[in-house]
N, C-alpha and C positions, 0 to 999 in steps of 0.2 A: 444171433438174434438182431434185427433192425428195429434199433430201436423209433426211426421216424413211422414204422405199420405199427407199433404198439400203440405211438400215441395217438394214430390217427385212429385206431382201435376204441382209446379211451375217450378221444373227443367225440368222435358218432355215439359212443354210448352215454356221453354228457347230452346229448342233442337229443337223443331220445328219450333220457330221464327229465328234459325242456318241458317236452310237448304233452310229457304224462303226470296232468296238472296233480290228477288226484294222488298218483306214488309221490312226487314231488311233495304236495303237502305235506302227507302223510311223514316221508321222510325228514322233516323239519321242524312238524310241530309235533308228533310224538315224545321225542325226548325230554322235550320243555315239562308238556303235561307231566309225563311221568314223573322227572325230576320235582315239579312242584308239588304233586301230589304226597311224592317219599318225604319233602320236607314237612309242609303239611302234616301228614299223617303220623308223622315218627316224633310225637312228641316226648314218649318218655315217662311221665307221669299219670299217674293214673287221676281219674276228676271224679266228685260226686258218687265216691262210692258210698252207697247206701250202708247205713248202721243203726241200728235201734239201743236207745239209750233208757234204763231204768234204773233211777233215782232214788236208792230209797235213805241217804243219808246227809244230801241237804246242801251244807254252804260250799265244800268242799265238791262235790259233785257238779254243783253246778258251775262253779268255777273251774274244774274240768274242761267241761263240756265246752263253755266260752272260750275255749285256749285251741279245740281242736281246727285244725287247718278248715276253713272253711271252702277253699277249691278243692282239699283232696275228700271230703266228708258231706253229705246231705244225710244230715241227722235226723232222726224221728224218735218220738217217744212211746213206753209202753208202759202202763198200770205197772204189772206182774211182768215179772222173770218168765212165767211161763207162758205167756202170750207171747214175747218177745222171741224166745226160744222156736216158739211155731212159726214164727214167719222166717226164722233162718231156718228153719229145716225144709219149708216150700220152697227155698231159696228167693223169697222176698229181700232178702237184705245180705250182706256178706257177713258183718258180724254182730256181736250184740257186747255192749257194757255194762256191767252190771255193778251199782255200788249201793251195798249190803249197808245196814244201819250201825253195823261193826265199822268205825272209823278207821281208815290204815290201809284199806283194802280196797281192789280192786279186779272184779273177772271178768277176764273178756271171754267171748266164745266165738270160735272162728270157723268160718267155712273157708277149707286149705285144697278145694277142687282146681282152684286155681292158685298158686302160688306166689304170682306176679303178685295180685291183689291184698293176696296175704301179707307179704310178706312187708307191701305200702302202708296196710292198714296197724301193723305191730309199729313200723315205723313212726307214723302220723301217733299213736296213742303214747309212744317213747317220748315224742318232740312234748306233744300237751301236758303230758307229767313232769316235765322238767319246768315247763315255764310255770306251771301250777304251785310248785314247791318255791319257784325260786321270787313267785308274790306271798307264798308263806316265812317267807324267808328262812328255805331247806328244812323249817323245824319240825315238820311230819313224818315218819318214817310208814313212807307205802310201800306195799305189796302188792305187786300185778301178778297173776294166775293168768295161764293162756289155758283154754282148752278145745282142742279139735273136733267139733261137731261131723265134720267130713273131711275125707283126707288126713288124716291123721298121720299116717305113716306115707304118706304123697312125696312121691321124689319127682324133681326137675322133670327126669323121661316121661310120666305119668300123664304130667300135664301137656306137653309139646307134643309128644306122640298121635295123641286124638288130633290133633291138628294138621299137623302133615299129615296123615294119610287122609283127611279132609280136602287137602289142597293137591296131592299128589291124584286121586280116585278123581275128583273132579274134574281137575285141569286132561288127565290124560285121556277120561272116556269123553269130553268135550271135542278134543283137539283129534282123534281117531275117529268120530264122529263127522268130523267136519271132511275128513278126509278120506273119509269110505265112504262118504256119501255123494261127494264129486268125484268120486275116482268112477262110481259106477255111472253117473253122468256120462264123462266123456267117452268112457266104452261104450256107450248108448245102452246100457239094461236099464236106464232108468226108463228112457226113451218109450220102451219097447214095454214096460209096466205098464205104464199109462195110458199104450196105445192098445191094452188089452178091458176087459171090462172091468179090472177092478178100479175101486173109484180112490180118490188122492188120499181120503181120511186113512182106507185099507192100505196104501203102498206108503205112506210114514210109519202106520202103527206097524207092519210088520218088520221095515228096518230100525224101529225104537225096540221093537224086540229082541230083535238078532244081536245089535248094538247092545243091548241091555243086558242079557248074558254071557257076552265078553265083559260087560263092566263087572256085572257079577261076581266071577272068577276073580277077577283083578283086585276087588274089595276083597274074599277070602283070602286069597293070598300076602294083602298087605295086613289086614289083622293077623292071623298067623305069625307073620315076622314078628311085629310088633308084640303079641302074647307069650310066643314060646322062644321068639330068637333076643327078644330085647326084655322079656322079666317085665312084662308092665301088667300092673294090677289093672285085675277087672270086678271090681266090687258086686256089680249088676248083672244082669242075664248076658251072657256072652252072643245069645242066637240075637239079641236083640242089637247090641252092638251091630254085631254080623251085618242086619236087615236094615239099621239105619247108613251103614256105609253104601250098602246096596243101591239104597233109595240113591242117594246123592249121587250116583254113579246113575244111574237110571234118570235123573234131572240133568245131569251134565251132559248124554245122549242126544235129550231131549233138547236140549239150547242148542247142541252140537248142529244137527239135521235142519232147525232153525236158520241159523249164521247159514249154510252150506248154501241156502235158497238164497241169499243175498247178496253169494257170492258167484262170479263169472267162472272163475278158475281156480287151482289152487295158490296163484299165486297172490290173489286177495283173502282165499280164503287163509292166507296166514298172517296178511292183514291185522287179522280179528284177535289171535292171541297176544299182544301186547296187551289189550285191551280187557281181555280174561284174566288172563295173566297178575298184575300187577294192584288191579286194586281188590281182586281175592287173597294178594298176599296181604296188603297194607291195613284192608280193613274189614277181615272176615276175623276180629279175632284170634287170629290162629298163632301167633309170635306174639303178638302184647294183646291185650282184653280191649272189650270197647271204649269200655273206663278210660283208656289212655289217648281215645283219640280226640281231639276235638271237638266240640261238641257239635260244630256246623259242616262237620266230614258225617258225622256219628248216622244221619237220616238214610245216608248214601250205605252204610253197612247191613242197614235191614233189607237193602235191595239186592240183596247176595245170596244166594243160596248157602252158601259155606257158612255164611253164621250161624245160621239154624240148626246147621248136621255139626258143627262144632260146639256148639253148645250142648246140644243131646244126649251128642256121643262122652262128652265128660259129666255129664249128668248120673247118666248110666254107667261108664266103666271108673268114676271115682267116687261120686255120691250114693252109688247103689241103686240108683231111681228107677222105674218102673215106666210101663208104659202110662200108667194114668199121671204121670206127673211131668210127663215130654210131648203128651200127644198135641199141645201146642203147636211148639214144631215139626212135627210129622203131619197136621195137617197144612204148616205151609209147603214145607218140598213135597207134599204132593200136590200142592196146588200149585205152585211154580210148575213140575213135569207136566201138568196139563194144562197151563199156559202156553208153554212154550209149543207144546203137540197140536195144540190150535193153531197157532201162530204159525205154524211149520202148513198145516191143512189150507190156512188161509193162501200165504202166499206162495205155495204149490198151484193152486186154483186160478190165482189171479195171474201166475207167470204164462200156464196153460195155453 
């Protein structure tokens, strides 16, 4: 091997990576963003989780309550225990406290869908009891009650699971999208679509179909795993489960076909998965809750499709919920999918 053609090998292609302003960027200031982003984003603690506080025992309560962490807690109050109870079961709030006219006591009731959260919120009520006790000086002897309104018997897998295959269904029917879509490009079928009478709306919609039941399959098969190969409870309708993986496999399509038109080739269009990629992991929920990200990252998480289908999907396979109480989110991923199905129509029209 000579090594003076390797390097002259390696310098023409430093020349060429020169004059190709945009790789060149790209390959520079990527890593930075990324990197700030994970720093950013991985903060660790959860903030502002909501809890509804009912009072019915006076000095002691409310000195409590004054003691809770105020970055990890946004406290609200409620008359009745049983008002309070409703709004954790809507999932308005994570938990609720409850202290009874019985001095000594205290119950909390917890929503353990999520575990991260949980497990902050037991924390945070441990810290406030202690510093509670230690301005009484230790002379009260309390009693905390936990009890699990959801999730009860939620283990680790439970919670993570709905998440990846959140992040796995999305990212993969996105990034096969992008690439089946330029692949028939440069074979010219796309070409030859177009040059027939159907019009651009008809030649997206029917590759967001074709797209769409490969994603399909792909959502079956990872729930599957997940149900029968990894033991995770599904509290809720299983077919619904099933149909909101779907969706999100169906939106990621959808974005997929989108990116494809904005890119030349495939080798921009891989580009674009850093950019998928990385802040669906950091900030769609899916490894730590919203709660834990900053609050000025936090705006940036609703612009995600994944938060929605992660949020739903544990809604329904550990809270038991139903469709009247996610159809929130089901009508954003599907308004996403048909954003993006536009947006794919528009600049199909306009490349024309």
């Amino acid at each position: 091997m000579n090594s003076g053609r390797v390097l002259a090998v390696a310098r023409r292609s430093l020349l060429e990576l020169r004059h190709d302003k945009r790789l060149l960027s790209y390959a520079l200031i990527t890593p930075i963003v990324l990197m700030v982003l994970f720093g950013l984003a991985f903060g660790g603690h959860v903030h502002d989780v909501k809890v509804v506080v009912v009072n019915d025992d006076g000095s002691f309560g409310s000195g409590f309550i004054g003691n809770l962490n105020a970055s990890t807690f946004s406290v609200s109050r409620a008359e009745t225990l049983g008002d309070a109870l409703k709004e954790l079961r809507d999932g308005r709030c994570w938990a609720v406290i409850y202290f009874p006219e019985n001095p000594g006591e205290i119950r909390v009731y917890l929503d353990r869908s999520n575990t991260y959260i949980a497990d902050a919120v037991v924390s945070g009520i441990n810290a406030a009891l202690m510093r509670t006790l230690e301005e009484n000086g230790l002379r009260l002897p309390v009693r905390v009650s936990y009890n699990a309104v959801y999730g009860r018997n939620t283990k680790f897998m439970d919670t993570f699971l709905p998440g990846v295959m959140s992040l796995a269904v999305f990212l993969i029917s996105t990034v096969l999208s992008i690439l089946s879509f330029i692949g028939e490009r440069n074979l010219g079928t796309l070409d030859r679509a177009l040059a027939s009478p159907l019009s651009e709306g008809e030649v997206v919609l029917g590759y967001s179909i074709a797209s769409g039941v490969i994603g399909t399959i792909q959502a079956a098969i990872m729930l599957a795993i997940a149900v029968f190969g990894f033991g995770v409870n599904v509290e809720g309708s299983l077919l619904l489960a099933f149909a909101l993986v779907a969706l999100l496999a169906i939106v990621g399509v959808n974005l997929g076909i989108l990116l494809s038109n904005l890119a030349r080739n495939e080798a921009q269009a891989v580009q674009f998965v850093p950019m998928i990629v990385v802040p669906t992991f950091l900030l769609s929920g899916i490894f730590w809750p919203v709660e834990a990200i900053p609050k000025y990252l936090r705006p940036f998480s609703y612009l995600l499709p994944p938060t929605y289908a992660v949020d739903s999907l544990r809604s329904v396979m550990i809270r038991g919920w139903g469709l009247d109480k996610i159809w929130g989110d089901v009508a954003v991923l599907l308004g996403f999918g048909v954003l993006f199905l536009g947006l794919a129509v528009l600049n199909m029209k306009r490349r024309r």
